[in-house]
C-alpha positions in Angstrom: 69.4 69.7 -104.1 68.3 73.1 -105.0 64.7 72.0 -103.8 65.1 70.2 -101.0 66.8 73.7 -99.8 63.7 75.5 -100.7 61.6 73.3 -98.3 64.0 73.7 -95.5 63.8 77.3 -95.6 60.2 77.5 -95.5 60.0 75.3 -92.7 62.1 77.5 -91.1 60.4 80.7 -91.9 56.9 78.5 -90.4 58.8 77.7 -86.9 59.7 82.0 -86.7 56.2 82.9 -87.3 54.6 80.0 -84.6 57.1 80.8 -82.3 57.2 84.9 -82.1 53.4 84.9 -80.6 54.5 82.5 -78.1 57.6 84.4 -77.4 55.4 87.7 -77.1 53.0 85.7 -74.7 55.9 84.4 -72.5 57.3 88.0 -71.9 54.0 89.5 -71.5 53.5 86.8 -68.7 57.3 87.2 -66.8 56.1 91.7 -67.2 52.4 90.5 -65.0 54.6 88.7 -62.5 57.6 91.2 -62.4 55.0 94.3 -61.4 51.6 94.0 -63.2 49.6 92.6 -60.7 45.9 94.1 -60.0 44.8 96.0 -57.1 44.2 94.2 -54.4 40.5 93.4 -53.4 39.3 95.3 -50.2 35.5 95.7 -48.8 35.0 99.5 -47.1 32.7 101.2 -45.1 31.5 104.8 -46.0 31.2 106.7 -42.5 29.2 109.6 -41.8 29.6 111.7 -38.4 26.0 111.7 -36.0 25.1 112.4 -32.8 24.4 110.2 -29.9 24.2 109.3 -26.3 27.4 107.7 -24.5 26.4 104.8 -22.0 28.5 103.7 -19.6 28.3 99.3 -18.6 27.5 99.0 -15.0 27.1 95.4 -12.9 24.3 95.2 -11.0 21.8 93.2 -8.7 17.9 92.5 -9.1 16.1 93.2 -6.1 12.1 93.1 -5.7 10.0 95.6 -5.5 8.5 94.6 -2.0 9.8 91.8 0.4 7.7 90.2 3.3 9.2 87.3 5.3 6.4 85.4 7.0 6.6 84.4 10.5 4.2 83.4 13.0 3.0 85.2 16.1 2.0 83.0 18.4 3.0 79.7 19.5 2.4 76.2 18.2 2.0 73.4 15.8 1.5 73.8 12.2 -1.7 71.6 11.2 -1.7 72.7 7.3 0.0 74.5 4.8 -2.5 76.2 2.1 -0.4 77.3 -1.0 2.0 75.8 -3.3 5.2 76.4 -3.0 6.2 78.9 -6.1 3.0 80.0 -6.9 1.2 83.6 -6.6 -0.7 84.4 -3.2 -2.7 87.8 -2.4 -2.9 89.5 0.5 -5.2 88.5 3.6 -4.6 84.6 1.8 -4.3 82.0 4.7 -0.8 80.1 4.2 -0.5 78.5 7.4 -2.6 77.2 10.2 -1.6 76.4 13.7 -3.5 74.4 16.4 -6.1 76.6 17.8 -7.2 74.5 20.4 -5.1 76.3 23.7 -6.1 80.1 21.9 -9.9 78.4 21.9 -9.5 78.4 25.5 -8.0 81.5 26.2 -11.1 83.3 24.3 -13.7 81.6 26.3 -12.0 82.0 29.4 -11.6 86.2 28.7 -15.3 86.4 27.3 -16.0 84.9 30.8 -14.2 87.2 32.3 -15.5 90.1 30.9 -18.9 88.9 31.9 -18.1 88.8 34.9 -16.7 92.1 35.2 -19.7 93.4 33.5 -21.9 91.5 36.5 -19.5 93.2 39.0 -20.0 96.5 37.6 -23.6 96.5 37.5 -24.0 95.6 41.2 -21.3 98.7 42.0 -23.8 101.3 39.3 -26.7 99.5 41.7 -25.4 100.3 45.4 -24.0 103.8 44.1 -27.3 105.0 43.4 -28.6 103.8 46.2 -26.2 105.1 48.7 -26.8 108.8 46.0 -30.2 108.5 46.9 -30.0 108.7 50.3 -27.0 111.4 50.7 -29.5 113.5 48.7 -31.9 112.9 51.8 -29.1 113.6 53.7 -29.6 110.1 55.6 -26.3 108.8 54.5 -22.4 109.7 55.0 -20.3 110.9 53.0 -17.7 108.0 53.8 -20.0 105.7 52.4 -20.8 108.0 49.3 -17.1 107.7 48.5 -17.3 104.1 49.1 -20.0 103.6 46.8 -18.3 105.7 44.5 -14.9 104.1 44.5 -16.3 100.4 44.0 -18.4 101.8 40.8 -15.1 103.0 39.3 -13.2 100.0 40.2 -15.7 97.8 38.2 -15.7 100.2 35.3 -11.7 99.5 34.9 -12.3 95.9 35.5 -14.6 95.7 32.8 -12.0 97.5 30.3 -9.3 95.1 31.8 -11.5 91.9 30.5 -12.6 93.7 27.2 -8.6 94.6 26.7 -8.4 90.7 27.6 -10.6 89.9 25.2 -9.6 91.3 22.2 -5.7 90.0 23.1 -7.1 86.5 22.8 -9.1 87.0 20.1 -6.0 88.4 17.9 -4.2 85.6 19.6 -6.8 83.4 17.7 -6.7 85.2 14.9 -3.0 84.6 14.8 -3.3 80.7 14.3 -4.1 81.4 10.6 -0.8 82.9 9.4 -2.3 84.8 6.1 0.2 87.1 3.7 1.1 90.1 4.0 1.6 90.9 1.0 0.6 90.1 -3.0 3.3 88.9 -5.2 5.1 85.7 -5.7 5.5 82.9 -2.4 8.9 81.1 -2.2 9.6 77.3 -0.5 8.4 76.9 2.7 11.0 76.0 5.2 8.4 74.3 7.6 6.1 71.5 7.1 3.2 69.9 8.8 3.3 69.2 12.9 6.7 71.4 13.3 6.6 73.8 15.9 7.1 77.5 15.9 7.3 80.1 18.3 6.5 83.5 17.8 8.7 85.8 16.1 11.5 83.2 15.0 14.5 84.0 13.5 13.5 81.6 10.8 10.9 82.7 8.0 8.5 80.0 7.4 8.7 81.0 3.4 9.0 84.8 1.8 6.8 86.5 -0.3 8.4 88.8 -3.1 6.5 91.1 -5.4 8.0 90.7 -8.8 6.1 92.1 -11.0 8.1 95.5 -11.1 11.9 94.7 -10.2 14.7 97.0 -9.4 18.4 96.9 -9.9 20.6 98.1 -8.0 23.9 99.1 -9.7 27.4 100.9 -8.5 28.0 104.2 -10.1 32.1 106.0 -9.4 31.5 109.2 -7.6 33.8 110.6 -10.5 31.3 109.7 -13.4 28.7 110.7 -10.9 29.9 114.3 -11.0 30.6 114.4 -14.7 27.3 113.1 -15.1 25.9 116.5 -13.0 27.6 118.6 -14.5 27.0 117.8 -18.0 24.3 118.6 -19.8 22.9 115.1 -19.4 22.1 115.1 -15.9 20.8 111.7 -15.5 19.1 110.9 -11.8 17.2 113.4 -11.1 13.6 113.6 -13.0 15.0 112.6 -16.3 13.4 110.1 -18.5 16.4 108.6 -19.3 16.1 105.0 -20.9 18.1 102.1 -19.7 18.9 98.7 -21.3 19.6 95.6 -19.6 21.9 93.1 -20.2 20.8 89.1 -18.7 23.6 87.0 -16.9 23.7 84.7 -20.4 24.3 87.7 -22.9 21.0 88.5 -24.1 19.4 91.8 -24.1 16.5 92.1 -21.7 13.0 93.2 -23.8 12.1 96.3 -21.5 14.1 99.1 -20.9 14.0 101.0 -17.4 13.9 103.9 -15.8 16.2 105.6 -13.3 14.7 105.8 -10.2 17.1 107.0 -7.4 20.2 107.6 -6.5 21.4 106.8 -2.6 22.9 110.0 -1.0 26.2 108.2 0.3 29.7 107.2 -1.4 30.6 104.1 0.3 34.1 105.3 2.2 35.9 102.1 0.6 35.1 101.7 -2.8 34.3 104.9 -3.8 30.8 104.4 -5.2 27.5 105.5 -5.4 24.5 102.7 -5.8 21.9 103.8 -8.0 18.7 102.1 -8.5 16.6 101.8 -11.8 13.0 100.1 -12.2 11.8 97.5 -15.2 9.3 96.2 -15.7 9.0 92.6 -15.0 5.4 90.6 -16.0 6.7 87.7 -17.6 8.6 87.2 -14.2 11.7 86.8 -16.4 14.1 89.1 -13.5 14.6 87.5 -10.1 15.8 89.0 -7.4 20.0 88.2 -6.4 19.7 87.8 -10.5 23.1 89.3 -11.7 22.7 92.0 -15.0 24.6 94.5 -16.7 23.2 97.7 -17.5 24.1 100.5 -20.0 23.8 103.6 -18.4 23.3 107.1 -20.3 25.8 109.2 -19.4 26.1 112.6 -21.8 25.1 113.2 -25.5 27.8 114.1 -28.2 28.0 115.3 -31.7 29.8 114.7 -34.6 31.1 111.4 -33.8 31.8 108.2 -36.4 30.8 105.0 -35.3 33.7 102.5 -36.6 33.6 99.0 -36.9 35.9 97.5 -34.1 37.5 95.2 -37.4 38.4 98.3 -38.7 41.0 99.1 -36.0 44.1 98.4 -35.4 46.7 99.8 -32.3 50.7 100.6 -33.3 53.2 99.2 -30.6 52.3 102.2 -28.5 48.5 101.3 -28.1 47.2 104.2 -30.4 44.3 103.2 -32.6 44.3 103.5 -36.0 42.5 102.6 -39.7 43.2 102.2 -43.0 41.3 104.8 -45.1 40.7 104.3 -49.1 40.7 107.9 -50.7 39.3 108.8 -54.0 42.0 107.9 -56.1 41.5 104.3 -54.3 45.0 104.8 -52.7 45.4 103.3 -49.3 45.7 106.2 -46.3 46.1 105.2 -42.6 44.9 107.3 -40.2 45.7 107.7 -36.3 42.0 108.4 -34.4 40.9 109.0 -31.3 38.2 106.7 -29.3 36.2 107.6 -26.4 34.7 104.4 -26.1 33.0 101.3 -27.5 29.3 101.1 -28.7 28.1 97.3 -28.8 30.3 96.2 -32.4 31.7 99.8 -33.2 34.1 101.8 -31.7 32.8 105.6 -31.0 35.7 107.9 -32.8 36.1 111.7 -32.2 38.9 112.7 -34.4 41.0 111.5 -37.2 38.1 111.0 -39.9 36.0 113.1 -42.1 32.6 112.8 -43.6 32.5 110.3 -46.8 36.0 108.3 -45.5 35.9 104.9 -46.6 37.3 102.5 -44.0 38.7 98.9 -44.7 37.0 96.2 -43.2 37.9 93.0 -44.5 41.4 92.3 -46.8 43.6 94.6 -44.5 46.2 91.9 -45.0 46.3 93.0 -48.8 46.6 96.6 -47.9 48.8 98.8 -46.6 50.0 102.8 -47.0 50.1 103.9 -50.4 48.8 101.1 -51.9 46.4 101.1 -54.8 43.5 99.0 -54.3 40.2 97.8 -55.6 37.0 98.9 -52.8 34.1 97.0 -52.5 31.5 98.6 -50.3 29.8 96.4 -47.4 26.1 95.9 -47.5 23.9 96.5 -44.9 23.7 92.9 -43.9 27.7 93.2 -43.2 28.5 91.0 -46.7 30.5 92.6 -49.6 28.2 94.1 -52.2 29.1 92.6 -55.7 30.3 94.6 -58.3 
């Protein structure tokens, strides 16, 4: 009896010592979930205040350089049409012929003419030097000088008559080959073979655009206008001011432009000044009616942050704000001040000093006063590893 008592209490003392490092486990377990969790995981962006340009987005049109609508000048029936439709012409190129056969006519029957007149007018030279010759003998009168004199001059203007004559029908001849006016890029032709045209239609036969230098043509507020003047930054007036493009499909055009010129009138209605900037276009890539957005310099500032739109946030009241980790890693907010956005960032005045890091990813995690663990964001916009 007195052993089988021994064994029981060393069994016993065996179950205390397995069981107090599970008990010790267990409460050190319930202490991690009552309060001990670690900080919360946060990636941050170190800022640094810089200077820059502000840009302001305007809409805009594409317009070419130089515009010629082709029309004929005389009368007819198209026989041909020399160019594809689409393709580059030069100027003095024939595009169109029409049926010379009536302006043939008219050439031969003015070269007649002016032979003629010509015939005329050396018969008149003829009798006035006669008739001269004898008023200097004093054998003729003077009526008949004045005759003689008056038929020569008559035949001198009918002569200019028939060469004036002449050259008409030769332009008119001339005309029957419709050629460009112009060097750049030919558009569809509206007419085809055996239609008839008349001189100075309302309807273009086809339009040739130069393209190879475009312009666009944007609307500026006669307030920023103003600012713009009387800032520091004058842009407009013999700057060489950079502008970017922005395509119809999001993209960022290759070439950046140049502002050109400014038209001297704020449309009564809008409110508006058009401006117009020049690109360059060789790859044809512009077209004009081609609708673009452009960003417009507008003045230069200092000591600005550029923040990460993700970064942001707004209170009821629309005020931005960020979450700022301070040295203690210790969770700040901070109410800023934006003049405006920059492409992915916002462009912040006040409410952040040099060396602030802002949180960019795990602001769910975060919040005033809380302690948490920063991870800074490489280059390439992924959390840098530890």
């Amino acid at each position: 009896m007195a052993q089988f008592s021994k064994a029981t209490f060393r069994a016993a003392i065996t179950a205390v010592t397995l069981a107090a490092p599970l008990a010790m486990a267990g409460a050190t377990a319930q202490a991690q979930q009552a309060g001990g969790r670690p900080p919360a995981a946060v990636t941050v962006e170190t800022l640094h205040p810089q200077s820059l340009t502000l840009t302001s987005t305007l809409p805009g049109r594409v317009r070419a350089v130089a515009e010629a609508e082709v029309r004929p000048q005389v009368n007819g029936i198209i026989t041909e049409r020399l160019f594809k439709e689409g393709s580059m012409v030069e100027e003095g190129q024939v595009l169109y012929r029409i049926d010379p056969t009536t302006y043939e006519a008219a050439l031969a029957q003015a070269e007649a003419s002016l032979t003629s007149a010509q015939a005329q007018l050396r018969a008149a030279e003829r009798d006035f030097a006669r008739v001269q010759e004898l008023a200097d003998r004093g054998i003729n009168s003077q009526q008949a000088m004045d005759d003689a004199t008056s038929a020569r001059d008559i035949a001198q203007a009918q002569v200019k008559m028939a060469e004036a004559a002449l050259r008409t029908a030769q332009i008119e001849l001339d005309h029957t080959e419709i050629r460009a006016r112009l060097s750049g890029l030919v558009g569809l032709s509206e007419v085809s073979q055996g239609a008839l045209v008349t001189a100075s239609q309302a309807t273009a036969l086809t339009t040739i655009r130069k393209l190879d230098t475009v312009h666009v043509d944007v609307t500026q507020s006669a307030a920023e206008l103003l600012a713009w003047r009387r800032g520091a930054g004058d842009i407009g007036e013999g700057t060489d001011a950079e502008v970017a493009l922005t395509l119809a499909d999001g993209s960022q055009f290759p070439h950046t432009g140049l502002l050109t010129a400014a038209e001297p009138h704020v449309d009564e209605q809008t409110g508006v000044v058009v401006l117009r900037i020049e690109f360059p276009n060789d790859d044809m890539l512009l077209l004009p009616g081609m609708y673009v957005q452009v960003e417009m310099p507008t003045a230069p500032v200092d000591n600005v942050f550029l923040v990460p739109q993700e970064a942001v946030t707004r209170d009821r009241r629309g005020n931005p704000q960020t979450l700022v980790v301070t040295a203690e890693n210790s969770v700040e907010q901070r109410s800023l001040t934006v003049l405006q956005d920059r492409g992915a960032d916002w462009v912040v005045t006040e409410g952040l000093s040099d060396g602030d890091r802002v949180i960019v990813a795990g602001l769910q995690s975060a919040s005033p006063g809380a302690t948490v663990a920063p991870q800074e964001r490489a280059a390439d916009g992924d959390s840098a590893s530890e």
